[in-house]
C-alpha atoms as a printed R data frame, in Angstrom:
    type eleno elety resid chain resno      x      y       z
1   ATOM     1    CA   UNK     A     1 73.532 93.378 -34.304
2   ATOM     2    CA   UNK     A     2 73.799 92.017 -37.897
3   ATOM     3    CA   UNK     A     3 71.116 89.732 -38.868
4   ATOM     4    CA   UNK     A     4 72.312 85.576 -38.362
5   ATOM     5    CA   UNK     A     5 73.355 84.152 -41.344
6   ATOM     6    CA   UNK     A     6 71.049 81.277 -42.482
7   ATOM     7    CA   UNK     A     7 72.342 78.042 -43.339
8   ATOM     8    CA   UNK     A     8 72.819 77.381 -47.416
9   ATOM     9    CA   UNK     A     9 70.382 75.170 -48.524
10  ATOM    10    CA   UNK     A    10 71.583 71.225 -49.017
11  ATOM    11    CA   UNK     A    11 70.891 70.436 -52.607
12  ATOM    12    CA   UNK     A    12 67.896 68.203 -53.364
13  ATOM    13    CA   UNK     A    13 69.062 64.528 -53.545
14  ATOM    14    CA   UNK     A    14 69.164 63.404 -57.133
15  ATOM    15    CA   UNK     A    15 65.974 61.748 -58.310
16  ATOM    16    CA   UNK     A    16 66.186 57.987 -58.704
17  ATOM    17    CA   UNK     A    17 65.204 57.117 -62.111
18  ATOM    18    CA   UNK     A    18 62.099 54.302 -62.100
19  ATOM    19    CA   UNK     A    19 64.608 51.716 -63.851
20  ATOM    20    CA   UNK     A    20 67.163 52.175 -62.022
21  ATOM    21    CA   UNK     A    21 64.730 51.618 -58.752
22  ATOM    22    CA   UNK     A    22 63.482 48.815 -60.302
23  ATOM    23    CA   UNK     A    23 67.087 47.247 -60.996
24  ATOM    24    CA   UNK     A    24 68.118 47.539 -57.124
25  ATOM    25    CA   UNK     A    25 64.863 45.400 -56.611
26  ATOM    26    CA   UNK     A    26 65.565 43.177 -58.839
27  ATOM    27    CA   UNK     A    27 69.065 42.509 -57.035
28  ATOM    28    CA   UNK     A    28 67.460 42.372 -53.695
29  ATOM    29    CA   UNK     A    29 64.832 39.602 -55.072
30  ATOM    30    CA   UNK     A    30 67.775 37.694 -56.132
31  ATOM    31    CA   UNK     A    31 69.335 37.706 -52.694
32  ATOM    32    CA   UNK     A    32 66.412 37.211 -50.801
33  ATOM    33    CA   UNK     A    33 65.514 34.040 -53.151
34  ATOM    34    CA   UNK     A    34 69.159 32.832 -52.437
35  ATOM    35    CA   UNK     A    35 69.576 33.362 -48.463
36  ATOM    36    CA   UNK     A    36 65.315 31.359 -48.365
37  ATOM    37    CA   UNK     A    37 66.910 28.604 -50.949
38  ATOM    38    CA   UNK     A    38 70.350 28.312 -48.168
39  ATOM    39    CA   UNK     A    39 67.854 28.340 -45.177
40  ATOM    40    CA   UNK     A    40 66.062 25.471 -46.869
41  ATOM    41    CA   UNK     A    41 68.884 23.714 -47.487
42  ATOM    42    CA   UNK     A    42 70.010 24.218 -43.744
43  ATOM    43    CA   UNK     A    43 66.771 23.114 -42.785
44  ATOM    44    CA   UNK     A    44 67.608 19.720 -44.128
45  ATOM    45    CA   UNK     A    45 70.510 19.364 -42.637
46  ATOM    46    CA   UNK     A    46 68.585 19.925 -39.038
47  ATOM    47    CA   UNK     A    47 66.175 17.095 -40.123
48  ATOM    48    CA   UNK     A    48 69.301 14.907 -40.942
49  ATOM    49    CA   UNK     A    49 71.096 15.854 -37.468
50  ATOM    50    CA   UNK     A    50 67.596 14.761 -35.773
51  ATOM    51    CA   UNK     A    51 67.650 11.023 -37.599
52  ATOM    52    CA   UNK     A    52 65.956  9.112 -39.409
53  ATOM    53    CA   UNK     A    53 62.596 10.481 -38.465
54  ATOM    54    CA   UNK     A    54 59.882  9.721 -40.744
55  ATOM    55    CA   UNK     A    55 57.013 12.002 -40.491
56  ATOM    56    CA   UNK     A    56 56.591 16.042 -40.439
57  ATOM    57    CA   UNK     A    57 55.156 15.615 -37.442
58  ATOM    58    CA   UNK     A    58 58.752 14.618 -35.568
59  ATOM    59    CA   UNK     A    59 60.266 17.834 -36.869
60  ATOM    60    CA   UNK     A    60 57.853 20.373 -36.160
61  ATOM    61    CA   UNK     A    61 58.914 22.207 -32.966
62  ATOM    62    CA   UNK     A    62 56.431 25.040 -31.888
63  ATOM    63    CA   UNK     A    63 58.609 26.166 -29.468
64  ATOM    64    CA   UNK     A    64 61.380 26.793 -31.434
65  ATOM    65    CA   UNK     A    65 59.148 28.314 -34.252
66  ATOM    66    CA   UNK     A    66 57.846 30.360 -31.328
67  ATOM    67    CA   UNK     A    67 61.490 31.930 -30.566
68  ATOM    68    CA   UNK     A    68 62.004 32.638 -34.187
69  ATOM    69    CA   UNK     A    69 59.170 34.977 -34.735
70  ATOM    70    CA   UNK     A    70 59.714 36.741 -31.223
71  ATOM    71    CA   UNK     A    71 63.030 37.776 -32.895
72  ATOM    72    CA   UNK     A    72 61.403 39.198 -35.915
73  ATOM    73    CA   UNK     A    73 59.352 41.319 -34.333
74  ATOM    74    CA   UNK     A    74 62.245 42.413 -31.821
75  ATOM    75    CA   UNK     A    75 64.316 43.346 -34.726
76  ATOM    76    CA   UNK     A    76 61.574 44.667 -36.963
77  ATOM    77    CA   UNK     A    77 62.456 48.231 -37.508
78  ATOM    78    CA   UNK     A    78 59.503 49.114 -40.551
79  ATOM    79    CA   UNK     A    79 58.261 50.121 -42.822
80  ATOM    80    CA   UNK     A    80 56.233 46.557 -42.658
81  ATOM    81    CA   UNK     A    81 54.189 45.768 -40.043
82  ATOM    82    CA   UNK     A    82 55.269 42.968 -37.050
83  ATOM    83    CA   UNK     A    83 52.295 41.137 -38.548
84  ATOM    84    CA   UNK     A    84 53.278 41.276 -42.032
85  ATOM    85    CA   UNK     A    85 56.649 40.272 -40.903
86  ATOM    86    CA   UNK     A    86 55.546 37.044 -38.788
87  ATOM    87    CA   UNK     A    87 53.438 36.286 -41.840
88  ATOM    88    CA   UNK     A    88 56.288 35.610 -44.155
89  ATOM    89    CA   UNK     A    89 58.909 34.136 -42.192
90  ATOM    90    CA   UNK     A    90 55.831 31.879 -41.252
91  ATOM    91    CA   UNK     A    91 55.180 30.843 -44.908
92  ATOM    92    CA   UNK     A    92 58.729 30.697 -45.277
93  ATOM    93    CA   UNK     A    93 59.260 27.918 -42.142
94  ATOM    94    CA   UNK     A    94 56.008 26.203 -43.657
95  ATOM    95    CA   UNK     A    95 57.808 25.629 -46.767
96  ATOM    96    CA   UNK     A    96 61.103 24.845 -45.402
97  ATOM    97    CA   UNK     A    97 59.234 21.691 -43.173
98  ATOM    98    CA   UNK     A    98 57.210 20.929 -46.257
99  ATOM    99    CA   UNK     A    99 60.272 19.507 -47.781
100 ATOM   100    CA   UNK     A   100 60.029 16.422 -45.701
101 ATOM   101    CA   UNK     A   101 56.179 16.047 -45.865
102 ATOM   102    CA   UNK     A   102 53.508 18.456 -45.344
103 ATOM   103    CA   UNK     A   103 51.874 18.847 -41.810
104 ATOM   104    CA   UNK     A   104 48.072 17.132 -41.443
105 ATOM   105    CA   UNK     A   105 46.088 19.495 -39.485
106 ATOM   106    CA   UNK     A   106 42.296 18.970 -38.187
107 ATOM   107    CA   UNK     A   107 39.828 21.745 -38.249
108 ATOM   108    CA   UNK     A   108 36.094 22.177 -37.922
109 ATOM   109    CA   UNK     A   109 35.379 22.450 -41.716
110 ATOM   110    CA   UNK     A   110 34.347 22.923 -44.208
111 ATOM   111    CA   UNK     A   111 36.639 25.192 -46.382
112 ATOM   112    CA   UNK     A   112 35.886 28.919 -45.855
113 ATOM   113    CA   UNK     A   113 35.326 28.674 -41.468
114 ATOM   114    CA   UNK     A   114 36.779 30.970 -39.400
115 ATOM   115    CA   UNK     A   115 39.349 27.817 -37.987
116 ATOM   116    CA   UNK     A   116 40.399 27.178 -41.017
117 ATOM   117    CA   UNK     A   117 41.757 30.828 -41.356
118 ATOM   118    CA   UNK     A   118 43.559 29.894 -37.991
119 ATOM   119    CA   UNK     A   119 45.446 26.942 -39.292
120 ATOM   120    CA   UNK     A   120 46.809 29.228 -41.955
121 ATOM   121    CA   UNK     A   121 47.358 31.628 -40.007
122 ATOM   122    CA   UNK     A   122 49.427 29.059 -37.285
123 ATOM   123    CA   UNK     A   123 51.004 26.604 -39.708
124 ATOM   124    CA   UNK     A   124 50.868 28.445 -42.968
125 ATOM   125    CA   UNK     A   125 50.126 27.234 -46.599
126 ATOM   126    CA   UNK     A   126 52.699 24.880 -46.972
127 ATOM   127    CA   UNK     A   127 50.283 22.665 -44.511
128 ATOM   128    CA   UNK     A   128 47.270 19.809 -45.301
129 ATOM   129    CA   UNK     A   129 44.286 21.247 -43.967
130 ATOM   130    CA   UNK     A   130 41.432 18.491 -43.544
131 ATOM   131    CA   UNK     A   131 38.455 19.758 -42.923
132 ATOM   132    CA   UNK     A   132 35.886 17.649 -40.554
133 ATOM   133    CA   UNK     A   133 32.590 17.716 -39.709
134 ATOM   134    CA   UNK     A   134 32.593 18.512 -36.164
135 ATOM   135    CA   UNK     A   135 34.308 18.866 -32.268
136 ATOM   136    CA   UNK     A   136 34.484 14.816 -32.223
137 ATOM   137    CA   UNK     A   137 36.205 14.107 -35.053
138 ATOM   138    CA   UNK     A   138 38.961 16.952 -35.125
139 ATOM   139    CA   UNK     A   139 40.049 15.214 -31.572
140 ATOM   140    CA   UNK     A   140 39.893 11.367 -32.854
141 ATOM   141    CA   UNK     A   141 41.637 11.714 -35.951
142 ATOM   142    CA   UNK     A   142 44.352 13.595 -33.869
143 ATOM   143    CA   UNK     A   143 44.289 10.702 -31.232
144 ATOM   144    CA   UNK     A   144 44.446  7.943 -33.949
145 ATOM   145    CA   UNK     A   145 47.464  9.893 -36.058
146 ATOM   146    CA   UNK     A   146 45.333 10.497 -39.002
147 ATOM   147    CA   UNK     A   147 46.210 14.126 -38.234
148 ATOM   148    CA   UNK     A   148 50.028 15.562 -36.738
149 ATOM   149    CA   UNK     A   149 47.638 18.390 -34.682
150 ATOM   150    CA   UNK     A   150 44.043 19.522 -34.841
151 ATOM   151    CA   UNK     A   151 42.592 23.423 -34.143
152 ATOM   152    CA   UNK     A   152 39.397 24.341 -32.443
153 ATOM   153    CA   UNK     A   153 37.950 27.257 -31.095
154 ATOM   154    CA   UNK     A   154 37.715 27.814 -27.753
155 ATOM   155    CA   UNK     A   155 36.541 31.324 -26.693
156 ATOM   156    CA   UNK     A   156 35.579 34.280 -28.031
157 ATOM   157    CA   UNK     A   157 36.051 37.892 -26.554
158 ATOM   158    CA   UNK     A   158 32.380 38.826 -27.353
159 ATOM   159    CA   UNK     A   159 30.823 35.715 -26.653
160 ATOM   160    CA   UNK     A   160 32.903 33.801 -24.261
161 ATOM   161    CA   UNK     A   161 33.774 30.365 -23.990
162 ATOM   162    CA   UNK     A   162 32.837 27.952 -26.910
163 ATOM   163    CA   UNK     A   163 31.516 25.190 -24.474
164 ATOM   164    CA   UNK     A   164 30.970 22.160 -26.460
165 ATOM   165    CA   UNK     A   165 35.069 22.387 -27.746
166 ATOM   166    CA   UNK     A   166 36.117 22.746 -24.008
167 ATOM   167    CA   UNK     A   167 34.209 19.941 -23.091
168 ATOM   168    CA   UNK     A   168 36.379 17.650 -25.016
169 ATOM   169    CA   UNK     A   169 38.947 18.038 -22.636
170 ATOM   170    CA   UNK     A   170 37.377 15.813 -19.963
171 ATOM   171    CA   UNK     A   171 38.166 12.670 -21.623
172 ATOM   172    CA   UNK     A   172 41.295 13.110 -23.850
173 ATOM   173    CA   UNK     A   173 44.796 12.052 -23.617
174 ATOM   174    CA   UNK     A   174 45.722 14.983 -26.089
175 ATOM   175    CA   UNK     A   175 47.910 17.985 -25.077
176 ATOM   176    CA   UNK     A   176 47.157 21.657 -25.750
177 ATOM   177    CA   UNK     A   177 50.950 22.415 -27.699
178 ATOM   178    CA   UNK     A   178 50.019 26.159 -29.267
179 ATOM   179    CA   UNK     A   179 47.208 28.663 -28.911
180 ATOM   180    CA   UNK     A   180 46.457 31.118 -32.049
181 ATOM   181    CA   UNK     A   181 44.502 34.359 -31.662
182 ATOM   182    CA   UNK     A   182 41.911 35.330 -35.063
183 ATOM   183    CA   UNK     A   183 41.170 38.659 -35.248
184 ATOM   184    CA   UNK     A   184 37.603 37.900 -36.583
185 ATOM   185    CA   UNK     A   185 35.521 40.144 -38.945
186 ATOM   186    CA   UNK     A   186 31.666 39.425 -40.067
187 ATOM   187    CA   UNK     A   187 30.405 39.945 -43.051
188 ATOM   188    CA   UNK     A   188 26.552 39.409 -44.396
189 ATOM   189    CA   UNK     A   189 26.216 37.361 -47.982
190 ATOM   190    CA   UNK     A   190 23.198 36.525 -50.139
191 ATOM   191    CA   UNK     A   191 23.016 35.672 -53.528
192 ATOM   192    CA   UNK     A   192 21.422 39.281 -54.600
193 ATOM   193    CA   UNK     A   193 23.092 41.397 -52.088
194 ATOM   194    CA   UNK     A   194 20.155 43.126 -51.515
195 ATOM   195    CA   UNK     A   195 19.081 43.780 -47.849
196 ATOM   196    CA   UNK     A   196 15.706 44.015 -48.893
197 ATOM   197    CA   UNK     A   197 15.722 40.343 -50.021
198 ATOM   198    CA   UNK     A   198 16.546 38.781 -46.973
199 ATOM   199    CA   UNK     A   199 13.984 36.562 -44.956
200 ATOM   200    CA   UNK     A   200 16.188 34.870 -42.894
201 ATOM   201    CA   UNK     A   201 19.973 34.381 -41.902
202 ATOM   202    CA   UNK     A   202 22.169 31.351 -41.456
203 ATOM   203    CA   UNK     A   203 25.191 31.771 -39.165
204 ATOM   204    CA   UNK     A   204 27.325 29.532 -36.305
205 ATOM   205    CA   UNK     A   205 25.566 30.251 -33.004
206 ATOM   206    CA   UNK     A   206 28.902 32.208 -32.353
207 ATOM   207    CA   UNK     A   207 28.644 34.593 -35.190
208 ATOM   208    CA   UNK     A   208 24.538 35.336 -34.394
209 ATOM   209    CA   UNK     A   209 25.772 36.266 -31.007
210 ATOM   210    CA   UNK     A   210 28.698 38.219 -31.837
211 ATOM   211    CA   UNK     A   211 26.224 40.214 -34.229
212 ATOM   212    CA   UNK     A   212 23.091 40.451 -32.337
213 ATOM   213    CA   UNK     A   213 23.404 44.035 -31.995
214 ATOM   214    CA   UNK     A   214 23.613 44.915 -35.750
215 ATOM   215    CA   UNK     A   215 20.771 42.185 -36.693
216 ATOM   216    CA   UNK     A   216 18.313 43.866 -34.670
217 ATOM   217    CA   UNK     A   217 19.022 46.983 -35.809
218 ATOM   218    CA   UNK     A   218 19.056 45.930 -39.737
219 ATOM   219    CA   UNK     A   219 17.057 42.704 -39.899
220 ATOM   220    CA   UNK     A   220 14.581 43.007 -36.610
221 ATOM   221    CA   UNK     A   221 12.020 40.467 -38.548
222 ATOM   222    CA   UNK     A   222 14.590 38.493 -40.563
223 ATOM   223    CA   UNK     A   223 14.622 34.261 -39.031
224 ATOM   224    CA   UNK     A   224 18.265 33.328 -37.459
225 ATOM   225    CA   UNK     A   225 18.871 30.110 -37.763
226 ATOM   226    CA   UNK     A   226 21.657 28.682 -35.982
227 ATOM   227    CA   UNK     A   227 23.901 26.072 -38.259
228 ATOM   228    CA   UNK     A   228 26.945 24.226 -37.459
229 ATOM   229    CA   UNK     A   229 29.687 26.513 -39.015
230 ATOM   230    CA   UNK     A   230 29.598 29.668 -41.095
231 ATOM   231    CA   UNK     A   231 30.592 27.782 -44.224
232 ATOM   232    CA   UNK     A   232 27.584 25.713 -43.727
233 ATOM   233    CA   UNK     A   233 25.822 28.978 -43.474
234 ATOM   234    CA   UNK     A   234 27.442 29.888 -47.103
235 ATOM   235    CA   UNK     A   235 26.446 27.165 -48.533
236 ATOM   236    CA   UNK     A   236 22.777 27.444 -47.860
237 ATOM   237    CA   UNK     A   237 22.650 30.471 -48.536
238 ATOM   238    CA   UNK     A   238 23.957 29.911 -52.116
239 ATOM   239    CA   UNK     A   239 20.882 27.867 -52.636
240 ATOM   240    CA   UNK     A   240 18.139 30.637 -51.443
241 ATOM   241    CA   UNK     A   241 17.301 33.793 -52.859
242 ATOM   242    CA   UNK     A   242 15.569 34.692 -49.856
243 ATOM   243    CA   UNK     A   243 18.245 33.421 -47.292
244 ATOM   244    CA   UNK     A   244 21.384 35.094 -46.682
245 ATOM   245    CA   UNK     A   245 24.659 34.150 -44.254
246 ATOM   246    CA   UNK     A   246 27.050 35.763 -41.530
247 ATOM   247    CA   UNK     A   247 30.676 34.318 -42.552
248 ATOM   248    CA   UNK     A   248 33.946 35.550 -42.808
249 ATOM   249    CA   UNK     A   249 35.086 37.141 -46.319
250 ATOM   250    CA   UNK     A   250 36.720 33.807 -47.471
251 ATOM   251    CA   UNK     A   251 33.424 32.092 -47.272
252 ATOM   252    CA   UNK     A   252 31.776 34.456 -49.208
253 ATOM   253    CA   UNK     A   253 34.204 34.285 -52.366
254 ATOM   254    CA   UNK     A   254 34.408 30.230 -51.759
255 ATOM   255    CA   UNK     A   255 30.470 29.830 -52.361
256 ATOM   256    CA   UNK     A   256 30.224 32.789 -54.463
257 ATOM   257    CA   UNK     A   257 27.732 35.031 -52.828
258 ATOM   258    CA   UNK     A   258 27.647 39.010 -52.670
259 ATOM   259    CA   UNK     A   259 28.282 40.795 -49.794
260 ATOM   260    CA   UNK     A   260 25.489 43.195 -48.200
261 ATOM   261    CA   UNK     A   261 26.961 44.277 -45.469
262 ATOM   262    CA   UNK     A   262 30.115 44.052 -43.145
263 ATOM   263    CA   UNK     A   263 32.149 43.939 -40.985
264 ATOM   264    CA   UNK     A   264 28.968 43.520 -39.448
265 ATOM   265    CA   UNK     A   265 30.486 42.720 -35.838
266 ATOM   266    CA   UNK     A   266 29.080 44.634 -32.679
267 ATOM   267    CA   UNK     A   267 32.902 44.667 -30.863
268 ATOM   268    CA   UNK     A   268 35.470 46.224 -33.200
269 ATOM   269    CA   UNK     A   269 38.029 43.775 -30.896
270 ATOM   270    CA   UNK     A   270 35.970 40.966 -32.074
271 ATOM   271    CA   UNK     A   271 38.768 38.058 -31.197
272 ATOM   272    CA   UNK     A   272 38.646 34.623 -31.482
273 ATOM   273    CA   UNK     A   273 40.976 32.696 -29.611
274 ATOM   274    CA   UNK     A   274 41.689 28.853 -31.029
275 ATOM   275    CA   UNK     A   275 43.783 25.597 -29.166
276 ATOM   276    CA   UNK     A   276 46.470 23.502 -31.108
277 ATOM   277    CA   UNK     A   277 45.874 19.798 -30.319
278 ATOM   278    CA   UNK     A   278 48.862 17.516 -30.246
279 ATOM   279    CA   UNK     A   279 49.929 14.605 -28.971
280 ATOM   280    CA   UNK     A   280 52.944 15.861 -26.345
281 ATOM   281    CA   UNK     A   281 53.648 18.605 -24.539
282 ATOM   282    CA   UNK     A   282 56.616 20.582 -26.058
283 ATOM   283    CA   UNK     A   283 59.975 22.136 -24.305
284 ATOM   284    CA   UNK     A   284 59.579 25.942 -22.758
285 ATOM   285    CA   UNK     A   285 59.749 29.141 -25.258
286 ATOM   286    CA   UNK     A   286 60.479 31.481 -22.988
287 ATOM   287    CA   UNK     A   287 57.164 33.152 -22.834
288 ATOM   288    CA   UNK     A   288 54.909 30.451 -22.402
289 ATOM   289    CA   UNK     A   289 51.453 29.428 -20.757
290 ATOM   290    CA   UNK     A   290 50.066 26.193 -19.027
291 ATOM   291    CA   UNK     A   291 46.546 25.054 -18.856
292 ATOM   292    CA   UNK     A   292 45.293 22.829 -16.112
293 ATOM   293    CA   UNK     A   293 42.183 20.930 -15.968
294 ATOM   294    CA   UNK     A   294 41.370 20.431 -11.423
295 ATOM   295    CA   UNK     A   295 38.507 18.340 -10.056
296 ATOM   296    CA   UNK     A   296 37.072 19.786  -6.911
297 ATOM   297    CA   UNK     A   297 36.662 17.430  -3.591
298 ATOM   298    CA   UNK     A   298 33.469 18.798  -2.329
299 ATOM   299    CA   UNK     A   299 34.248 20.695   0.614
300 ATOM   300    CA   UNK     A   300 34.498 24.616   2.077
301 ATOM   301    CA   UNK     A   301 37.068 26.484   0.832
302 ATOM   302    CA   UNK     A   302 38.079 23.640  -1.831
303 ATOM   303    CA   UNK     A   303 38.986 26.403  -4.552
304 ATOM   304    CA   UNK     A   304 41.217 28.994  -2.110
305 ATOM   305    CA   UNK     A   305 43.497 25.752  -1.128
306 ATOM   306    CA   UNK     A   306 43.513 24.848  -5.369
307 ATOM   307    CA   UNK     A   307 44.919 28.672  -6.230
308 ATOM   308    CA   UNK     A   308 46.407 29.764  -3.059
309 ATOM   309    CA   UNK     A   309 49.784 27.822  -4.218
310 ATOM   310    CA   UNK     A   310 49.635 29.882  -7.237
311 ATOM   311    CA   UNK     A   311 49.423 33.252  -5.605
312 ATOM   312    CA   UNK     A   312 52.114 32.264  -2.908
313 ATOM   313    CA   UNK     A   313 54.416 31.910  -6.308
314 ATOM   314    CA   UNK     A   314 53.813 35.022  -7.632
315 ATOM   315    CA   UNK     A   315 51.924 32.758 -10.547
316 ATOM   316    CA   UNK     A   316 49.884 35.107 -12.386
317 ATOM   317    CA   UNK     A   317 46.599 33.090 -13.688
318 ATOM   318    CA   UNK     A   318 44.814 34.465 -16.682
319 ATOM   319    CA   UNK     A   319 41.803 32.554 -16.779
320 ATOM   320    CA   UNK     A   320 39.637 30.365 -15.019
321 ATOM   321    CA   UNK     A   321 36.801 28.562 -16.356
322 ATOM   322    CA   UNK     A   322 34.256 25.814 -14.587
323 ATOM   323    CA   UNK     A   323 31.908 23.230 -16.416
324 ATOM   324    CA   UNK     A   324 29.619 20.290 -14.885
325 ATOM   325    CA   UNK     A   325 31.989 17.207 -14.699
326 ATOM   326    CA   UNK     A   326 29.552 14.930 -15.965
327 ATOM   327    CA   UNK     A   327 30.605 12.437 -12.989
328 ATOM   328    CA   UNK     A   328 27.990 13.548 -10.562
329 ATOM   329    CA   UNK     A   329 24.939 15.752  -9.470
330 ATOM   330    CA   UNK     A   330 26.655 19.541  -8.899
331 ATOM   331    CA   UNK     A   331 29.925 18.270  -9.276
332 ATOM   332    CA   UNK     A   332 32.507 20.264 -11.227
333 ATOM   333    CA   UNK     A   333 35.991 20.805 -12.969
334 ATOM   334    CA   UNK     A   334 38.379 23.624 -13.255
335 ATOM   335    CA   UNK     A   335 40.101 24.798 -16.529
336 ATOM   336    CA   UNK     A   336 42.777 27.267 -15.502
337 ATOM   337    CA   UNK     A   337 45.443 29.208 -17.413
338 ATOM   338    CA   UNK     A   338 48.655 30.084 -15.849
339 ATOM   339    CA   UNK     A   339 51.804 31.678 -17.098
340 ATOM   340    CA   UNK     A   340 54.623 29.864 -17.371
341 ATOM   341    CA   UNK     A   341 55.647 25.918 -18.322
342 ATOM   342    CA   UNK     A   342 55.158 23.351 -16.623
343 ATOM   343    CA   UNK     A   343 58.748 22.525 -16.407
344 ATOM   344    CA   UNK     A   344 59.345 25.867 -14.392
345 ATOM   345    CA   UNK     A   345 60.315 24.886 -10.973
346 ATOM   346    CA   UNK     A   346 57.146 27.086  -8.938
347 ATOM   347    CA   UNK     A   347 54.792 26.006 -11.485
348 ATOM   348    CA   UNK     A   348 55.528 22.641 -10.795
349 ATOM   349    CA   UNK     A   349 55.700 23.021  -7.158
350 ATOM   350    CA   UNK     A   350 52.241 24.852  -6.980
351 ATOM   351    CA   UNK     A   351 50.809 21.708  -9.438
352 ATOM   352    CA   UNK     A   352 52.233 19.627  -6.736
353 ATOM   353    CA   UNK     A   353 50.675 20.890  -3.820
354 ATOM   354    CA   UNK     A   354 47.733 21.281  -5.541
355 ATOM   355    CA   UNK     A   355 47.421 18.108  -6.199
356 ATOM   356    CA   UNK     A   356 47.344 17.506  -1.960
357 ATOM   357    CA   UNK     A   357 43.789 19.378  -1.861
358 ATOM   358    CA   UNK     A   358 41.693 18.502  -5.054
359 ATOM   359    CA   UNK     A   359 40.610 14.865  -6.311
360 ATOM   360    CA   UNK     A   360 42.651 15.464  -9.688
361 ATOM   361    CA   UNK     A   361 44.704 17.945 -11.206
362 ATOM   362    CA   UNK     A   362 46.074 17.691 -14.827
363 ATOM   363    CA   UNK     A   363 48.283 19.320 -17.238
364 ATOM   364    CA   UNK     A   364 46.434 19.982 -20.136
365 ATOM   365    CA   UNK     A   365 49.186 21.414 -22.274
366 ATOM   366    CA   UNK     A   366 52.345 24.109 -22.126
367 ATOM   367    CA   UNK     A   367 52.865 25.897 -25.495
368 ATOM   368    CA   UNK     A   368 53.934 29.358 -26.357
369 ATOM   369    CA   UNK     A   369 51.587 32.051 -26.080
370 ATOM   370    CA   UNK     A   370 50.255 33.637 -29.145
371 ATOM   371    CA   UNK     A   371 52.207 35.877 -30.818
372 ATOM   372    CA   UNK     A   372 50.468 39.853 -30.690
């Protein structure tokens, strides 16, 4: 049998000269600057359509942001990432609502902390962070208008739920309207950046926890001192030779310290997961998740009757958290998470008859759930 003939070889592709690679991105920047300046100007023209609304706050619609980044990562075909992607066409909706007036959002400050990472993260540049000094007054200056929505943390996947924010929720007539998930990464700071140096370590309560495990293996006879934020932590470090902080890596190059060591973490997943506080709950998504704050009648079974109408829906609930209710010895409330809104007709019905068997049941907030 003769041999097979092989197929002739194609002939290289010509080689793309640099300027003439160079040139074609040059005409794409010029198109993508032109379609961002049209969207802008479209933009407007929504605002217009909605009124004569005065504030950013009466434009912003989570929901519909929401829907718009679902679709980028549905049609993202590479070579960027889905994150990358979600990241511009966030900054580019932050700038596009900035043209009316910047957003005012509330976070546990000061600059360099973990939350206000998140707010960047959720609302982008184009937004007024203010930082504040604590839990309380993220929540009143949201409640009195001084800020369109506030940001706390609320859990943490190494070291669980960040009780003194949840807390909050007992008393407030604000809404949960968005959730953002921080993929969080530790690093260790001094002034020297020598290990050797270091007599004791500032941190968030948090952040000691979430690095217990590499402390006691580095720094078994080094103090921990436990401060109210890891910018606080920075910034005291900064002033001691012999003191050094846990922080994220923005912290670090705010207060201008060295880095000895990091990510310092003991959970490579290390994720924490922050609220958006608002003043209303928002229309559905699509993909969206309700939280629900129950007070318990003290009796047998109390909590089987309270979820039983969830699990007769097929309602899947993906978390479920009690703390003292501060109304009475051994007395309690329920934070739950469900999927869904609230204005989907077997979530409401299950709220409903839930309502029939506890002493109170209320919707904390419905707001898309965070983008992967």
């Amino acid at each position: 049998m003769p041999p097979k003939k092989q197929p002739a070889a194609k002939p290289p592709a010509p080689r793309m000269d640099l300027a003439e690679a160079r040139a074609r991105i040059d005409g794409i920047d010029r198109q993508i600057q032109a379609l961002i300046a049209e969207r802008a100007r479209w933009a407007q023209q929504v605002g217009k359509a909605k009124g004569p609304l005065r504030r950013a706050v009466d434009y912003y619609r989570p929901e519909r942001e929401a829907q718009v980044l679902r679709g980028v990562i549905d049609r993202n075909q590479g070579p960027l990432s889905d994150t990358e992607m979600v990241r511009l066409f966030r900054e580019i909706m932050s700038a596009c609502l900035a043209q009316q007036e910047p957003l005012k959002i509330g976070y546990l400050g000061p600059e360099g902390t973990f939350s206000q990472q998140a707010v960047l993260k959720h609302f982008g540049h184009s937004a007024k962070g203010l930082p504040l000094s604590g839990f309380d007054e993220v929540f009143q200056e949201v409640e009195a208008g001084h800020a369109d929505f506030g940001v706390v943390p609320v859990e943490n996947s190494s070291e669980g739920t960040v009780h003194s924010a949840l807390d909050h929720f007992l008393h407030t007539p604000l809404k949960i309207c968005g959730e953002i998930e921080l993929r969080v990464h530790q690093y260790l700071f001094s002034r020297s950046g020598r290990i050797e140096d270091i007599e004791r370590v500032y941190s968030h309560p948090q952040s000691l926890g979430q690095c217990k495990g590499w402390l006691r293996a580095h720094l078994p006879d080094a103090e921990r001192i436990a401060v109210g934020s890891n910018a606080e932590a920075a910034r005291r470090a900064r002033n001691q030779e012999e003191a050094a902080a846990i922080a994220g890596e923005h912290a670090g190059h705010v207060y201008g310290l060295r880095t000895v060591a990091g990510p310092i973490e003991d959970r490579p997943d290390n994720t924490t997961r922050f609220l958006v506080l608002g003043r209303e709950i928002f229309p559905p998504s699509g993909h969206d998740k309700t939280s629900l704050l129950i007070a318990t009648r003290d009796r047998p079974g109390v909590l089987f009757d309270l979820l039983r109408p969830l699990a007769e829906r097929g309602l899947s609930m993906t978390r479920i958290e009690s703390r003292p209710a501060r109304t009475g010895k051994w007395e309690y409330v329920f934070f739950v998470d469900v999927e869904g809104h609230i204005e989907d007709p077997r979530l409401a019905e299950a709220v409903a008859e839930a309502r029939r068997a506890a002493a109170e049941v209320r919707v904390l907030g419905s707001y898309p759930v965070a983008l992967p």
